[in-house]
N, CA, C and O atoms as a GROMACS GRO file, in nm:
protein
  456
    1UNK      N    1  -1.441   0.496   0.929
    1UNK     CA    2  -1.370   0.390   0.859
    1UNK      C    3  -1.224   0.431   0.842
    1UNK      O    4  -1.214   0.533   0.775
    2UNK      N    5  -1.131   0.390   0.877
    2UNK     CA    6  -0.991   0.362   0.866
    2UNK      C    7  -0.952   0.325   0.694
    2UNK      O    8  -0.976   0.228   0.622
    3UNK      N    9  -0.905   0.412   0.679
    3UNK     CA   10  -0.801   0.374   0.527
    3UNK      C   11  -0.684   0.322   0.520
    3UNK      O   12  -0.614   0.421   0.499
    4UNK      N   13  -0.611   0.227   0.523
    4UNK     CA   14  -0.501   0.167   0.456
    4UNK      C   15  -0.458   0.151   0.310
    4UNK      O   16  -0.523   0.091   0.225
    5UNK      N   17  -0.328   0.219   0.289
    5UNK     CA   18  -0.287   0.265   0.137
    5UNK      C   19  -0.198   0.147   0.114
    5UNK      O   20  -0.152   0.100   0.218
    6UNK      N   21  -0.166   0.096   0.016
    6UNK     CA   22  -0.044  -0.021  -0.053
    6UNK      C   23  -0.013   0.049  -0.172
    6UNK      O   24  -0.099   0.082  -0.253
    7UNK      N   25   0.115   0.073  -0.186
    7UNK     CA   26   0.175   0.131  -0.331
    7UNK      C   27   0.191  -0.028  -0.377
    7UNK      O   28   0.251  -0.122  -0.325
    8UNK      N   29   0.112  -0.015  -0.493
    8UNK     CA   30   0.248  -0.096  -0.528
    8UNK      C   31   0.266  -0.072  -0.721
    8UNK      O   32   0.224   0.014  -0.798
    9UNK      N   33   0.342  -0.189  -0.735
    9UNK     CA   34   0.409  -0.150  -0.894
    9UNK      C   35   0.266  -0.196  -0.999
    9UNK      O   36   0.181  -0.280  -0.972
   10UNK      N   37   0.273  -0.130  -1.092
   10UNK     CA   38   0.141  -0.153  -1.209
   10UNK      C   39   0.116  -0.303  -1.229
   10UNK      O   40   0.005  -0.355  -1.234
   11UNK      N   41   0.244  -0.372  -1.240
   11UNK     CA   42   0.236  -0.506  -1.294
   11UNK      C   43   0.211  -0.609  -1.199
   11UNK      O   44   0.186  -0.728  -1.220
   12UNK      N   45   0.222  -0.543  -1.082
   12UNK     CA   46   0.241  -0.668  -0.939
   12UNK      C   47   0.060  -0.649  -0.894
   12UNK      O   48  -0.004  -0.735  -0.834
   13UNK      N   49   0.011  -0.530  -0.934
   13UNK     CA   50  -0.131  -0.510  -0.915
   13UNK      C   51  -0.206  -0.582  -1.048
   13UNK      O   52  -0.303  -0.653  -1.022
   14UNK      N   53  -0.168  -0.570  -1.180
   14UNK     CA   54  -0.256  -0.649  -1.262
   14UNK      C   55  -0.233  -0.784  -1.264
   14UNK      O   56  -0.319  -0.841  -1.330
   15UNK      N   57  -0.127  -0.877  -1.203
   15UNK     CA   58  -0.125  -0.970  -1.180
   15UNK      C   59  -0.272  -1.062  -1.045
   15UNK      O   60  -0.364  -1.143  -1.040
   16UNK      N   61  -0.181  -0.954  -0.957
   16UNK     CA   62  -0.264  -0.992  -0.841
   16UNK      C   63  -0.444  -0.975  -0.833
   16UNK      O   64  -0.526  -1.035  -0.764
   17UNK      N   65  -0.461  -0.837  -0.960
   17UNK     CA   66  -0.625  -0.858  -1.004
   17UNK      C   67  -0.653  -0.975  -1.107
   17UNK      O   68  -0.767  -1.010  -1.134
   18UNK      N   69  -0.531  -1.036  -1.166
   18UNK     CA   70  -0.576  -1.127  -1.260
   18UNK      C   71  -0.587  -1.309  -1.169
   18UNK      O   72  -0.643  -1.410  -1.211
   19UNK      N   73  -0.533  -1.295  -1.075
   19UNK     CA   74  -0.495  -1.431  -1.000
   19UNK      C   75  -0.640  -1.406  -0.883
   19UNK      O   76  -0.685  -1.518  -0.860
   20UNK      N   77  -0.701  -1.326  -0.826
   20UNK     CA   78  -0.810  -1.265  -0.773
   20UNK      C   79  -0.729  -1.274  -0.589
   20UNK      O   80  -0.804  -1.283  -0.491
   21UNK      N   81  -0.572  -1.271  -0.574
   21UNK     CA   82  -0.545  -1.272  -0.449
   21UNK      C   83  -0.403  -1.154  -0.465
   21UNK      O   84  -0.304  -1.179  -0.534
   22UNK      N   85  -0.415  -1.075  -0.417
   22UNK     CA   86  -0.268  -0.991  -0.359
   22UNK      C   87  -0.162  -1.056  -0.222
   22UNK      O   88  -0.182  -1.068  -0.101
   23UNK      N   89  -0.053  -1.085  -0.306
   23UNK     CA   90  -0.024  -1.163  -0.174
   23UNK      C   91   0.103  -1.114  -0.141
   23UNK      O   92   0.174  -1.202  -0.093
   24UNK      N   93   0.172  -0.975  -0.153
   24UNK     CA   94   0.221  -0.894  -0.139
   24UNK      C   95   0.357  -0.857  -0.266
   24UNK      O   96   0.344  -0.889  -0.385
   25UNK      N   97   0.438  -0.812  -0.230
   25UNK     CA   98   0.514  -0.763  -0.282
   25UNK      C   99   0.662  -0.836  -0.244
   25UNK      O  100   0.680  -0.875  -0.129
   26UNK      N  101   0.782  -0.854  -0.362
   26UNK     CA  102   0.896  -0.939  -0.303
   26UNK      C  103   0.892  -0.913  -0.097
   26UNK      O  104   0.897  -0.998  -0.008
   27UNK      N  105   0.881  -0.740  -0.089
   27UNK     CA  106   0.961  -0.733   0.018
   27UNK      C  107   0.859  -0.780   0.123
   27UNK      O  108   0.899  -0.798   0.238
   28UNK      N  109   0.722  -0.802   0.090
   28UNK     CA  110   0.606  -0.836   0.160
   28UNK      C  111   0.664  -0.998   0.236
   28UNK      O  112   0.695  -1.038   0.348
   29UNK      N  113   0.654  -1.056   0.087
   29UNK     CA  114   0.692  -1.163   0.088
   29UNK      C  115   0.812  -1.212   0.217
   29UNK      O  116   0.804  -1.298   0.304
   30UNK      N  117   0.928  -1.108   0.178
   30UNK     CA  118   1.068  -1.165   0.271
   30UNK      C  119   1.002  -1.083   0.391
   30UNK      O  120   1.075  -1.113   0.485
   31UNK      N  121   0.945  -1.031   0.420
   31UNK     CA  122   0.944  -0.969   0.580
   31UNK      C  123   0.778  -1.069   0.663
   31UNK      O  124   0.709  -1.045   0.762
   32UNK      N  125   0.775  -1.147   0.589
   32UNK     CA  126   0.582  -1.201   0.629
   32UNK      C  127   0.478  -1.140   0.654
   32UNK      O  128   0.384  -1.181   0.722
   33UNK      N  129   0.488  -1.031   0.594
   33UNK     CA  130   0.380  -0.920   0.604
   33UNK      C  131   0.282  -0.842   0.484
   33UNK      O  132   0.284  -0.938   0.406
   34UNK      N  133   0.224  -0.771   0.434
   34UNK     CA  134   0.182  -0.703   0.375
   34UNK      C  135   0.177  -0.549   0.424
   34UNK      O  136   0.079  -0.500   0.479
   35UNK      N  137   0.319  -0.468   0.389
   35UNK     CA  138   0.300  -0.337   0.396
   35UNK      C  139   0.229  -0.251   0.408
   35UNK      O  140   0.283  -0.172   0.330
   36UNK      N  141   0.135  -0.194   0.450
   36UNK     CA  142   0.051  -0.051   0.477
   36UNK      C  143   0.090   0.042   0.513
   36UNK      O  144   0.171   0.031   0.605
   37UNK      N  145   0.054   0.215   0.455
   37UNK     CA  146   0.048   0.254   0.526
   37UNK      C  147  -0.097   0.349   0.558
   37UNK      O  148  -0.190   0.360   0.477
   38UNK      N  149  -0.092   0.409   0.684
   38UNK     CA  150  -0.198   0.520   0.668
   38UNK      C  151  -0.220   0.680   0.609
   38UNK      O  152  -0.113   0.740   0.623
   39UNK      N  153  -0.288   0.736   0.570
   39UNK     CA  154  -0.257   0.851   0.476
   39UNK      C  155  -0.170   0.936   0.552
   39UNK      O  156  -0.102   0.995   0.467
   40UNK      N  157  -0.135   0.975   0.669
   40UNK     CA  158  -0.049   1.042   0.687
   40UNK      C  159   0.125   1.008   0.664
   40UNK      O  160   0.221   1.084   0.661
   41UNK      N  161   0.114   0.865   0.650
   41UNK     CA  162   0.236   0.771   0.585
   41UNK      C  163   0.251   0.751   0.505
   41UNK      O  164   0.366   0.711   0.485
   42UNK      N  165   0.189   0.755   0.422
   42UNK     CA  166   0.172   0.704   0.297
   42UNK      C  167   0.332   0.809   0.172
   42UNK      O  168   0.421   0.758   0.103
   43UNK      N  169   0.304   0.933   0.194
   43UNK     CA  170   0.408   1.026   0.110
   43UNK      C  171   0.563   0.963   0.157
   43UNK      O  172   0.660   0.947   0.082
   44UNK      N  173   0.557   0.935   0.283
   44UNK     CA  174   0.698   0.955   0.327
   44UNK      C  175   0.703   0.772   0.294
   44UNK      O  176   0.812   0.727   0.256
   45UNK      N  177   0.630   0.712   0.304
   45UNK     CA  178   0.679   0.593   0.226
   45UNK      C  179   0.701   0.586   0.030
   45UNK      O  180   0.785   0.518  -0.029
   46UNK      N  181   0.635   0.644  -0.008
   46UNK     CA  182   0.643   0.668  -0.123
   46UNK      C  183   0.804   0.732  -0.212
   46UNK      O  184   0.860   0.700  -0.316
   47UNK      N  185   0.830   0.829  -0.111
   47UNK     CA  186   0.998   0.855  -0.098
   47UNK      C  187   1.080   0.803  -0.061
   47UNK      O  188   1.190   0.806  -0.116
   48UNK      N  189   1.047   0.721   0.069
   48UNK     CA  190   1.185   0.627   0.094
   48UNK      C  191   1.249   0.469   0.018
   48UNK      O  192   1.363   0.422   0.013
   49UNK      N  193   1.070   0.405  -0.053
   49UNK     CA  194   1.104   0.318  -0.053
   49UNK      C  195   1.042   0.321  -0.205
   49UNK      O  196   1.013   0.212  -0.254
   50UNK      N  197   1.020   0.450  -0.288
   50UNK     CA  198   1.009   0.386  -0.467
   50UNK      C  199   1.032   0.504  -0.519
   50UNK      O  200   0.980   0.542  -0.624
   51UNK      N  201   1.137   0.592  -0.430
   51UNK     CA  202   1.172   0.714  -0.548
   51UNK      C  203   1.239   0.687  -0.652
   51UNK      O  204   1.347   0.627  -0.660
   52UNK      N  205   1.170   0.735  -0.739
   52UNK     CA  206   1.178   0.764  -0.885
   52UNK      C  207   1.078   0.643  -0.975
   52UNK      O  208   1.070   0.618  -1.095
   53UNK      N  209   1.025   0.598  -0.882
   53UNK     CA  210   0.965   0.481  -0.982
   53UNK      C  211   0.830   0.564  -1.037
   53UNK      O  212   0.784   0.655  -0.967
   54UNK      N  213   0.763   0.526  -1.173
   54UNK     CA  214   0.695   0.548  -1.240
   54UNK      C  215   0.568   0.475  -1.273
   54UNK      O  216   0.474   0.511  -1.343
   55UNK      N  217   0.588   0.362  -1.206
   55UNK     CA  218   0.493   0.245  -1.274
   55UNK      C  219   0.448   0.168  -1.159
   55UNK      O  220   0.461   0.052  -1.121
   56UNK      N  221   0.373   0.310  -1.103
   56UNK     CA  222   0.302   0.233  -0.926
   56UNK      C  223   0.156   0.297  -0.954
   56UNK      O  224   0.118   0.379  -1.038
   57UNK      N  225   0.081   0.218  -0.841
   57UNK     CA  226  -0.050   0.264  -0.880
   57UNK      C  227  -0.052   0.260  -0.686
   57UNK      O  228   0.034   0.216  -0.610
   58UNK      N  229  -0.143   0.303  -0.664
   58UNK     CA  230  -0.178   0.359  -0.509
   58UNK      C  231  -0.341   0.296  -0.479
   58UNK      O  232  -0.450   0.346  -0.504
   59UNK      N  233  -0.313   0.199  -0.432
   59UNK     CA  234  -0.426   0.109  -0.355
   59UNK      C  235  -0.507   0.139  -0.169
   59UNK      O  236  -0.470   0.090  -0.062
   60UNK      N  237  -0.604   0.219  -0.193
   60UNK     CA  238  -0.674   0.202  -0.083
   60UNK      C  239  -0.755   0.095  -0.019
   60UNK      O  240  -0.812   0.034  -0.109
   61UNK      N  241  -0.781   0.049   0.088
   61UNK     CA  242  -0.887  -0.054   0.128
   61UNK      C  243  -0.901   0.002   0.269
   61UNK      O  244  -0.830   0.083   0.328
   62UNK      N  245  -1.005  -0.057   0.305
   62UNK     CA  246  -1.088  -0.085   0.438
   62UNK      C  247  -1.011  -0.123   0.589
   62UNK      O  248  -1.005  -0.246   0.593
   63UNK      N  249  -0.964  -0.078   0.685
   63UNK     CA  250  -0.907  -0.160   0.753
   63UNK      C  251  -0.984  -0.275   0.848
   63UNK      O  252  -0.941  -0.388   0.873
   64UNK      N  253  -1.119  -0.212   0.897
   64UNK     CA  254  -1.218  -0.338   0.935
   64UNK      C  255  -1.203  -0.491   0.890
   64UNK      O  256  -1.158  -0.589   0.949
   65UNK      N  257  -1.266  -0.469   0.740
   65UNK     CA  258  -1.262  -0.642   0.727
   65UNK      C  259  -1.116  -0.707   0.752
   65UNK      O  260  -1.134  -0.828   0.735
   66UNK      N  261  -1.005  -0.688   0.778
   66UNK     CA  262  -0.925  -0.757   0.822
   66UNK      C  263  -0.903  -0.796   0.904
   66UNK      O  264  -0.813  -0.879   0.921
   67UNK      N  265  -0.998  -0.736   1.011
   67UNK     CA  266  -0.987  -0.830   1.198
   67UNK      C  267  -0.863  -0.829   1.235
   67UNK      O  268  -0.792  -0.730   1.215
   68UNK      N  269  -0.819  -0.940   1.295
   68UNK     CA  270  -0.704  -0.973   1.377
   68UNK      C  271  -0.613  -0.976   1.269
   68UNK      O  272  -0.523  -0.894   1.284
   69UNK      N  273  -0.606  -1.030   1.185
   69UNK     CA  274  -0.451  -1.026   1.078
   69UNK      C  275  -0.412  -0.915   1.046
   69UNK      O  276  -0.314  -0.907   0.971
   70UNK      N  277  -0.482  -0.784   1.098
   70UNK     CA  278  -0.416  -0.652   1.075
   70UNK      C  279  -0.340  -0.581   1.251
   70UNK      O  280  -0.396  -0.569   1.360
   71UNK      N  281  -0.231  -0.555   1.220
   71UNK     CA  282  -0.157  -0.566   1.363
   71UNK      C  283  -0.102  -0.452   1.333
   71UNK      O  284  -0.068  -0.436   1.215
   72UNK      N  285  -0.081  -0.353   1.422
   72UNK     CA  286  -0.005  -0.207   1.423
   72UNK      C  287   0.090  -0.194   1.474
   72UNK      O  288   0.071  -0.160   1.591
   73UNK      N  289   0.239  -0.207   1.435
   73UNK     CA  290   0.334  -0.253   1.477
   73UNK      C  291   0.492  -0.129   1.474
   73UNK      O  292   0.535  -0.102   1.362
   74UNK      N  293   0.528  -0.096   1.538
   74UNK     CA  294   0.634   0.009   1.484
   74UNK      C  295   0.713  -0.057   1.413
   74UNK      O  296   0.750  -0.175   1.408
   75UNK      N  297   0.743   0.081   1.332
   75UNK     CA  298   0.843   0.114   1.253
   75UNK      C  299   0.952   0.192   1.262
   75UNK      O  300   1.045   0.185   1.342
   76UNK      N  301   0.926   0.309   1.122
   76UNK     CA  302   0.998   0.436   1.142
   76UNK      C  303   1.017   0.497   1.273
   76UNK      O  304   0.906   0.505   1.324
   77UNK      N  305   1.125   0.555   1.368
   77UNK     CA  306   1.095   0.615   1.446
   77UNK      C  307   1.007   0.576   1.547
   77UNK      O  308   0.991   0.658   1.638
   78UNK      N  309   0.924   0.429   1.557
   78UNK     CA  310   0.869   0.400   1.617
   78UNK      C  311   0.733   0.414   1.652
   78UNK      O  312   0.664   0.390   1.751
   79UNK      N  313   0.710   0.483   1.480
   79UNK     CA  314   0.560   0.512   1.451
   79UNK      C  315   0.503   0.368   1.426
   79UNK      O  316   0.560   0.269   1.378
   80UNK      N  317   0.358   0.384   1.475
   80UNK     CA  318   0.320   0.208   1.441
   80UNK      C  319   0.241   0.240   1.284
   80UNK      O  320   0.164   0.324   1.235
   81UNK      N  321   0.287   0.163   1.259
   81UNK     CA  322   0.251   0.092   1.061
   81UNK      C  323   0.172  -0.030   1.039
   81UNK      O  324   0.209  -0.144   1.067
   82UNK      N  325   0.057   0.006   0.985
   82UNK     CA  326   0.001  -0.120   0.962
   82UNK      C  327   0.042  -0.246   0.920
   82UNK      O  328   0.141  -0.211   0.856
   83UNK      N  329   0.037  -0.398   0.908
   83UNK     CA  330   0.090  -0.463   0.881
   83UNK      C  331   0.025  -0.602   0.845
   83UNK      O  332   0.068  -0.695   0.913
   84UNK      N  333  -0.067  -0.633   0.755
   84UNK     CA  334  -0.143  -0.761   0.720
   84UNK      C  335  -0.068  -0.875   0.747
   84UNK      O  336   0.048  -0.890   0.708
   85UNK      N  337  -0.142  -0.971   0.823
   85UNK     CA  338  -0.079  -1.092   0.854
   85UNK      C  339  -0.142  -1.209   0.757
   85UNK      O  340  -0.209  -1.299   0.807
   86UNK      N  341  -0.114  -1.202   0.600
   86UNK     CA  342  -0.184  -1.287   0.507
   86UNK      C  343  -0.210  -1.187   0.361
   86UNK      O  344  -0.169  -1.077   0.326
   87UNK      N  345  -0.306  -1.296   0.296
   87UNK     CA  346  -0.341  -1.159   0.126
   87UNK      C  347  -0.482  -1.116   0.170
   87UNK      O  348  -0.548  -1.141   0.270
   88UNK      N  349  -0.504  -1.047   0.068
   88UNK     CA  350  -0.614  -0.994   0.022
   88UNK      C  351  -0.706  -1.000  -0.106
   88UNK      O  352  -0.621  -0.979  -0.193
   89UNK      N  353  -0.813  -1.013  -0.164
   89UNK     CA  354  -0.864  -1.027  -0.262
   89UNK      C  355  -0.859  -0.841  -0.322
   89UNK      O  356  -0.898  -0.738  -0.267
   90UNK      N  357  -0.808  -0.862  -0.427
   90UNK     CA  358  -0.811  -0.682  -0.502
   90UNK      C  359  -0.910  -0.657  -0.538
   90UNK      O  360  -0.896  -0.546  -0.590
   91UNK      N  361  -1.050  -0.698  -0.548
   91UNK     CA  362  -1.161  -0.691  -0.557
   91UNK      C  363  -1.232  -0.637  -0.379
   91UNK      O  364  -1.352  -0.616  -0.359
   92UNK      N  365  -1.162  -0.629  -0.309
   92UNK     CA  366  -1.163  -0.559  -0.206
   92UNK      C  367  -1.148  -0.358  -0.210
   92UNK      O  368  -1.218  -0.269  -0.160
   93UNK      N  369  -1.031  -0.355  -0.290
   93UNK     CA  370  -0.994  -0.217  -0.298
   93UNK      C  371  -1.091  -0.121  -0.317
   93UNK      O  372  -1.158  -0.122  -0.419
   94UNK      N  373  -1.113  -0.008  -0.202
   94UNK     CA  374  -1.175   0.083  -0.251
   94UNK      C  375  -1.173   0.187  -0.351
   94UNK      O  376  -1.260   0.272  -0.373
   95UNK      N  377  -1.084   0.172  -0.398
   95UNK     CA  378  -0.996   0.255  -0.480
   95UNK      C  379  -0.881   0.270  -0.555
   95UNK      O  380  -0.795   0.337  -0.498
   96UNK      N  381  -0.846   0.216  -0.694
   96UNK     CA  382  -0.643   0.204  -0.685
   96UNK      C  383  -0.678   0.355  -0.837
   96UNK      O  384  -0.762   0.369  -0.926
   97UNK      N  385  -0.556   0.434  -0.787
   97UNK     CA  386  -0.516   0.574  -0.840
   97UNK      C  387  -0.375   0.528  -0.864
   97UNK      O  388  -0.301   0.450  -0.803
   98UNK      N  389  -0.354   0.634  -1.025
   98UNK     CA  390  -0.194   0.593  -1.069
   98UNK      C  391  -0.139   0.706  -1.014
   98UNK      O  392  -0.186   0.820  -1.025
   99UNK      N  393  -0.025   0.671  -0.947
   99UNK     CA  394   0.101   0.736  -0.862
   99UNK      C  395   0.231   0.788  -0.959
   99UNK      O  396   0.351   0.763  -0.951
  100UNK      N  397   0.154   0.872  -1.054
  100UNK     CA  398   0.254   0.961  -1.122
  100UNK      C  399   0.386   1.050  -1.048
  100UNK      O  400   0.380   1.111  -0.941
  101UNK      N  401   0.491   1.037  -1.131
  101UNK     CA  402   0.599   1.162  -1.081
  101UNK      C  403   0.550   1.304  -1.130
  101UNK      O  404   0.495   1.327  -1.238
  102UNK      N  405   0.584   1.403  -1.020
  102UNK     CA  406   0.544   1.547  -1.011
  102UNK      C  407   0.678   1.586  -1.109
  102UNK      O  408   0.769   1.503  -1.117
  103UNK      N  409   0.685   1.705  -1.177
  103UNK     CA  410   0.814   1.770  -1.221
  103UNK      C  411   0.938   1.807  -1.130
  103UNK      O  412   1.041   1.864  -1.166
  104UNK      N  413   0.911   1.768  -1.026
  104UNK     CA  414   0.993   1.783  -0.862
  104UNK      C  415   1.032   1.688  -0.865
  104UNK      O  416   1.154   1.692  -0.852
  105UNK      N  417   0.972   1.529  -0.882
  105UNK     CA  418   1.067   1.401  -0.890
  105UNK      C  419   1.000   1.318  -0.763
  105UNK      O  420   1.038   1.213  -0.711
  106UNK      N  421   0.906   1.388  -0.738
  106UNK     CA  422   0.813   1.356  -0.572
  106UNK      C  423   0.692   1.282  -0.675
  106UNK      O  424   0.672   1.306  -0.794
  107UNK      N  425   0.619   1.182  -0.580
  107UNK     CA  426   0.461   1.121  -0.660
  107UNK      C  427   0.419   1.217  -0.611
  107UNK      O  428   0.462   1.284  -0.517
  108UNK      N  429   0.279   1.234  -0.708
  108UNK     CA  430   0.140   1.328  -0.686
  108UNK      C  431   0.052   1.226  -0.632
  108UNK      O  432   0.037   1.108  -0.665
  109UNK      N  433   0.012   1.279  -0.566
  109UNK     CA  434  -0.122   1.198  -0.507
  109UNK      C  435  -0.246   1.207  -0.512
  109UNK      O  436  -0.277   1.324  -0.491
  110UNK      N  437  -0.341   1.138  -0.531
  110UNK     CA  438  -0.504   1.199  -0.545
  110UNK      C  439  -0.518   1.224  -0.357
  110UNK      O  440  -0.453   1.202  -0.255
  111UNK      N  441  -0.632   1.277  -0.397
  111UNK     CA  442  -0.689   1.290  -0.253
  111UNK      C  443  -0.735   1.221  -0.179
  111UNK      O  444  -0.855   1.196  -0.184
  112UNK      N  445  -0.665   1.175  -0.096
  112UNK     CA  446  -0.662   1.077   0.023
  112UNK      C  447  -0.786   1.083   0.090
  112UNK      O  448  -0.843   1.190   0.107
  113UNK      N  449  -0.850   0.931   0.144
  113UNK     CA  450  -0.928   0.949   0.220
  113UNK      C  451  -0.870   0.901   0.377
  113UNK      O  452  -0.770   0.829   0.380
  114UNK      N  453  -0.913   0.928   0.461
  114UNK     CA  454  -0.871   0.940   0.589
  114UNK      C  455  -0.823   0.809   0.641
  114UNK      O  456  -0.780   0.800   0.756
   0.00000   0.00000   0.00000
């Protein structure tokens, strides 16, 4: 099974568990996508795009049930990055862990599944 991670902010996740659809994030929104990454991506997105933030929680899911609306597309360097074409129900998540700052100023992470 394939893991796909979504950071996202505390409040944009209890919304989206309270509405029963995640339908991404502003930047989700302006790019038509839903951000992913995979655990080996996951840190170096966490630094580029919410250092210093405090108030993220770290969302795992399934990449299977998404079929075709999940497309692997480059990015960084031309690494391919997952990329949802639509939402998700958060009642999907296998897992959401809070994405604390380390005393380094880096998130800690729980232990990733593959």
């Amino acid at each position: 099974m394939a893991t796909l991670y979504k950071i996202s902010g505390c409040d944009d996740w209890a919304a989206a568990r309270a509405a029963g659809v995640f339908v991404g994030a502003p930047v989700d929104l302006a790019d038509g996508f839903i951000h992913f990454s995979t655990a080996t991506q996951v840190a170096e997105t966490a630094a580029k795009h919410f250092a210093g933030r405090d108030d993220l929680v770290l969302v795992a899911l399934a990449a299977e049930p998404f079929g075709d609306r999940l497309r692997w597309e480059p990015s960084r360097g031309g690494a391919l990055f997952p990329h949802l074409y639509g939402s998700f129900d958060p009642a999907a998540a296998l897992r959401v862990d809070p994405l604390p700052l380390g005393p380094d100023g880096r998130h800690v992470f729980p232990e990733l599944l593959p």
